[in-house]
Structures are given as C-alpha cells and as structure tokens.
N, C-alpha and C positions, 0 to 999 in steps of 0.2 A: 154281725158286729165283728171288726176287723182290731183285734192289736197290735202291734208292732213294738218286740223287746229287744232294744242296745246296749249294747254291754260296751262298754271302753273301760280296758284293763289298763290300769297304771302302775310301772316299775318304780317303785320307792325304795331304796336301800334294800333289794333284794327284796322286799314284801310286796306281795299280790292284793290289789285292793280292786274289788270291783265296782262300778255305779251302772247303775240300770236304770232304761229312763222308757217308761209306758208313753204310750201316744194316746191323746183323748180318741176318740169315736169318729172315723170318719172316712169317706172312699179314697181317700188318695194314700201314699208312700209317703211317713213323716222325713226329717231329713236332720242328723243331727250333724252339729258342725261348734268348731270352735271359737273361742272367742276369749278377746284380754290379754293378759301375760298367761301364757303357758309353757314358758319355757321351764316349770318347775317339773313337768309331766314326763320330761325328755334328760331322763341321766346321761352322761357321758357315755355308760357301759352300752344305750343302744345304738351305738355305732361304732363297726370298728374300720381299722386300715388293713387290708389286705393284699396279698399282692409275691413278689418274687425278686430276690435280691442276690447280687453275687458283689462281692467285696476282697479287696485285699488290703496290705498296707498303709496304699498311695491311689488306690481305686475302688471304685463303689458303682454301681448300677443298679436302677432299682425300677420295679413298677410296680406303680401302688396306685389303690381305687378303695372309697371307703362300702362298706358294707351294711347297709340299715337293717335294724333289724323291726321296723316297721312299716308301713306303706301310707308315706306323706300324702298322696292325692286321695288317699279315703276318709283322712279326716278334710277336707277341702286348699291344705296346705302344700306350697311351691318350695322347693329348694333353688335357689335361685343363683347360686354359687359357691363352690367349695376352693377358699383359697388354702395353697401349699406354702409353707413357711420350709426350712430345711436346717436345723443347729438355730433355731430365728430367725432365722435372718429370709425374707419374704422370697419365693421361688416363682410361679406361675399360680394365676386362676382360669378354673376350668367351669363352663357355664352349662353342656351339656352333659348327659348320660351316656356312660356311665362314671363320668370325672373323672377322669384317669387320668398318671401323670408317668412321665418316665423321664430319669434324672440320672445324670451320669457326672462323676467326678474325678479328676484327677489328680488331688491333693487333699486324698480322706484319709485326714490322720488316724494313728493309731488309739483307741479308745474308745468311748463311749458318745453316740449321738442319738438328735433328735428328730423325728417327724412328725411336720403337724399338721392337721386340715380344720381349716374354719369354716364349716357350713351354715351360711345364713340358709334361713326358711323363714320365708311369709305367709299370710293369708288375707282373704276380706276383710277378717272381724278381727284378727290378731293381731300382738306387737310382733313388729318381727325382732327376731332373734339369732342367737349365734349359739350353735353346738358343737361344741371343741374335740376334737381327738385327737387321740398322739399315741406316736411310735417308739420304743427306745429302740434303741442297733446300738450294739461294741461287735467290734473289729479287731479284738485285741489278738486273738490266734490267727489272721489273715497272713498271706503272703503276696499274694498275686497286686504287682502296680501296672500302673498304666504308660500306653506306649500311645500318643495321639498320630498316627497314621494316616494320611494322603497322597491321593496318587494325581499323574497328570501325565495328561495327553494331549495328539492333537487330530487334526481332522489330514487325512493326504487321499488324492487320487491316485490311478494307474500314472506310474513313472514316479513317482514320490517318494520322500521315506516318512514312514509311520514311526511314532515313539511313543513309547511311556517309561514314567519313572516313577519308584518307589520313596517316599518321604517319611520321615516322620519330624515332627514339628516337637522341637525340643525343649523350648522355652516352656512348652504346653505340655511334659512330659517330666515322670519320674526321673531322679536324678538319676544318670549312669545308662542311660537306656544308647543299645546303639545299632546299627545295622549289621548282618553278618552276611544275609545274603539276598537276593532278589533274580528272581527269575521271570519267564513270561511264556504264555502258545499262542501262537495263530493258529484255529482251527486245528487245533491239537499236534500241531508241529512247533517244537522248540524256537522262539526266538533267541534263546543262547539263556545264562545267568552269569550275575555280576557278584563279584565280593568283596571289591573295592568301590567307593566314591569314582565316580558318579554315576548311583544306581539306576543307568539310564538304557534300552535296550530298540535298537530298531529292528522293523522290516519295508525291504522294498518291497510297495502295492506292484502286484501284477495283476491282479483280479478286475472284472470288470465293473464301470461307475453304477453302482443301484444294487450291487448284491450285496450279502448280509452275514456278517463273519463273528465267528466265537472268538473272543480274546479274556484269555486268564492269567493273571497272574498271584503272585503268592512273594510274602516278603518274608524273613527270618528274620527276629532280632534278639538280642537278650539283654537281660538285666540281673547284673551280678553273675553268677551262675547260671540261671535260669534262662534259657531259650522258649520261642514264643514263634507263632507263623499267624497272620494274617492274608487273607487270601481277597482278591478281587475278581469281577467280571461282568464283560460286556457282550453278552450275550447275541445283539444283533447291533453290531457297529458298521454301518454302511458306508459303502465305499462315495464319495460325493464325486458327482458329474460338473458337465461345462455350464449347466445352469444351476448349480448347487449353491445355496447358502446355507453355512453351517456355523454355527455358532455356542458359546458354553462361558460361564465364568466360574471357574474352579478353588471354591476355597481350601485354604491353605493348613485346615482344622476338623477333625469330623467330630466335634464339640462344641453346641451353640450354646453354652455357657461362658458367661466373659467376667471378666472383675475391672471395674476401671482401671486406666493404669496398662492394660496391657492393649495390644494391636491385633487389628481384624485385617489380615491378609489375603488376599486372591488373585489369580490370573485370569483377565480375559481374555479366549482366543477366538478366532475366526477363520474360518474359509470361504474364498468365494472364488465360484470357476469361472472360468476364462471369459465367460458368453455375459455374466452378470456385469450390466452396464450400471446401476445403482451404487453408492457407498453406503458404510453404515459406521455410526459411532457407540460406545457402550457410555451410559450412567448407573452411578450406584447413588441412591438414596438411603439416608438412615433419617426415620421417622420424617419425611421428606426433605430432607434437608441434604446436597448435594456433597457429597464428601470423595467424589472421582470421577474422571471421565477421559475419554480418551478415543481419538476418530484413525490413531493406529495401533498394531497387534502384531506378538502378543503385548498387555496390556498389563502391569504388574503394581498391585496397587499394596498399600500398609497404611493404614489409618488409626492410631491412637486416640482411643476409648476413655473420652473425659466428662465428668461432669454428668453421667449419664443416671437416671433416676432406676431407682431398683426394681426389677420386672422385665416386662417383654416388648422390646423394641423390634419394630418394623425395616427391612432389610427390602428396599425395589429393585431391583436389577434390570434397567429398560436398554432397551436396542433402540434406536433409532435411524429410519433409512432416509438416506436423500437423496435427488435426483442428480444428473448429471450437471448438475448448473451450482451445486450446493442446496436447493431448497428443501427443506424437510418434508417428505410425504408424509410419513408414517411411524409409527412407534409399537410395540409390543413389550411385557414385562411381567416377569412372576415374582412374587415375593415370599420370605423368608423371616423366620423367628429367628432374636439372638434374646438371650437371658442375661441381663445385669445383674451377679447376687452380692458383692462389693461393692 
C-alpha cells in the first residue's frame, strides 16, 4: 500500500500555513491541482521586478523581468502575459519567458516614478487572475540626460565617395544638447574629424567590389558642462559591385518610443550597379496602412504620429522590384516596433 503526501504551503501576511492531502489506496501517482478563485493564495510579495537601471535627470534605461518566487506549471497554471505600465500609463506586453522588457526615455523628470507589471495566470479548473507588482525609482540625485544619436550613410563602389554623418535629433533630446566633434576610420586610417556643422566625413573607395571594410566612428557632444562620446561601427561594410543591390532605411531616432504629436523620420537609400537591369521602389507601412513611398533615392520621409492607440505598432518597410517594363516581380520586407505611450 502506497501513500502519497502534498504539502502546498501558502504565504499569508507573512504566516506559513500548511494543507496536507493523503491519497486513498491505489497503483497509480494521485495528482493535485487547483481549482476556483485562487488568487487569494498568491500575495503580491511573491513576485518581484527585477532587473538593471541607469538614470539621469532627463534619462532612464532600464531592464526589468519579474521574478516568481513559485513554480506556476506545478500547480497545473499558465502565465499567459505580463503587461508593463511605466508612471501608468500602458508600455509593452510580453507573452514569453522570461518577460522581459527594456525601456528607454528621454524626458524622465526629475522625482519619483512608477513600475508596473500585470501578470494574468490561468488554469483548467481556475478563474484566471491578475498578480500586480510594482517598482518605485526617484531620480532625484541623477545627472546624466539624454542625447538621441543617429548616424547615416551610404552604399559607394571603386571610384565613388563614401560618407557618413554624425546626428543627433534634437527635438528627441535634452534641452541644450549639442555637437562638439565627430570623427570617423576606414580600416583604422583617419577619415579626418569635423567640429563644425555639417558633421559629415568622406572617403574615396579604392578598394575592390565584394571585400569587407572596418568603419568607426565616435561622436562628442555635451550638455551644459558635461561632455559625452558615442561611438559606432560597421564592422564588415562591403564594398558593392556592377551586379550589386544594396539597400537600407535609416531612422532618424535610436528610440522606438513615440508620443502622438511628434514625427517618425527616416531615409531611404540605395545602390544599384551598373549591370542591374531591374528598378526598385521603398514603402513604409504603419500597422499596414501606407504612410510613404518612393521609386527615387535618397528618399527622406517625416510622418506625424496621430491618433495612434497606446502600445506597440507595427512598422513594414518593403522594397519592391520591377522589371524593365515597370511590372512588379517581387517584394521583400522586415518589420519593426514603435511604442505609443501618449
């Protein structure tokens, strides 16, 4: 004769209460599982946020992922999403493991704020439920603000000139923020630096079409007093041939966080060698709905962000190729998250 004894210990304000539950008599493994409202079983305290933050005045970064301090699938129960809230106001939901979220801002006032995660959890037998946790953060001794930074370039062969430029997008940036300097290497040879407008730097390509070149650069800027350097690179930027199609649409932001009201900027560019008989045109889609396009390049687009529901809108960026006659063959396309939290 075979018994089988379960224990399911319950956190109630701090007091440990245990329930034990005997199996009658019999060859097989009983199977305990829940059922009803149980969301009384499940304090707040067993779950926390955790995770890594850096903040200043006018900036915040953070990654955070909540931490159980139970194992859902041994009682027979799903979590089935943990949505982020951020000061309240609704951020992103995350449906897999291990939920994680990372959230960047650059107009975190100075003070006191909130993080929240709502983890529904289901079962067979269960109501499903929501288990709340929350973060405070103050920022009140911070310094450090934000400087939104993007760079652009283009595609060149042998005989060509290559460029890139140093940006930062000011609208989308601490008040006072500004450039001081901008430099660049090919393959660790100085393209020069700039310390005036327009932080812009060439090289003429001599290198042959298909090989594969280190380019860095680093930008300076400050805010108030304070100096700052950001750095970039392309590790393997290949040089494009006479049957090259190269193509890119470079936003104008390295922050997918938007607030209605403001504008989603980009450039599209392209190369195509000499031998390439095909054209091609770029569209941009938000939540499919056509908001750009253009069959020349570079292609410089600004669209004002209205109306848009709070959460995570879908961003297509498709190419499309046609034949020498105009007809469309072919299309390819990646897409892209923008966060509404206004």
């Amino acid at each position: 004769m075979k018994k089988n004894i379960f224990y399911l210990f319950i956190v109630l304000i701090g007091t440990f209460f245990s329930l034990v539950f005997i199996s009658c008599d019999d060859d097989h493994e009983d199977e305990f599982e829940l059922s009803g409202n149980v969301s009384k079983y499940f304090p707040s305290y067993c779950v926390n946020l955790t995770g890594t933050f850096n903040w200043g005045g006018k900036y915040f970064h953070m990654v955070v992922e909540p931490r159980f301090y139970f194992d859902a699938s041994e009682w027979g129960l799903t979590i089935d999403k943990v949505e982020y809230y951020i000061d309240d106001v609704y951020y992103k939901t995350e449906t897999k493991s291990p939920y994680q979220i990372e959230y960047e801002s650059r107009d975190w006032y100075v003070g006191a704020h909130s993080v929240k995660a709502d983890i529904t959890i289901s079962g067979p037998k269960i109501e499903t439920f929501v288990l709340q946790c929350t973060k405070s953060l103050d920022n009140s001794s911070s310094q450090e603000k934000a400087a939104d930074i993007w760079f652009d370039y283009n595609y060149a062969t042998n005989g060509e000139e290559f460029f890139i430029s140093g940006n930062i997008n000011l609208s989308r940036s601490a008040s006072g923020t500004a450039i001081k300097s901008f430099s660049c290497e090919w393959d660790g040879v100085s393209m020069g630096q700039k310390t005036t407008s327009p932080f812009r730097l060439t090289h003429m390509v001599t290198d042959k079409p298909e090989t594969k070149h280190d380019i860095s650069a680093s930008l300076t800027y400050t805010q108030g007093k304070t100096t700052f350097n950001h750095g970039f690179s392309m590790p393997n930027y290949e040089i494009p041939g006479s049957n090259s199609v190269k193509q890119t649409f470079i936003v104008k932001s390295s922050y997918s966080d938007y607030e209605n009201g403001e504008y989603f900027q980009g450039i599209a560019r392209q190369f195509l060698g000499k031998d390439v008989k095909s054209s091609y045109g770029f569209e941009l889609f938000l939540d499919d709905i056509l908001i750009g396009s253009s069959k020349t390049f570079p292609y410089e687009l600004s669209y004002k962000l209205e109306n848009l529901s709070l959460g995570e809108h879908t961003l297509k960026k498709q190419w499309v190729r046609y034949d020498e006659n105009g007809n469309k063959t072919s299309s390819y396309s990646t897409d892209d998250v923008i966060t509404i939290t206004k």
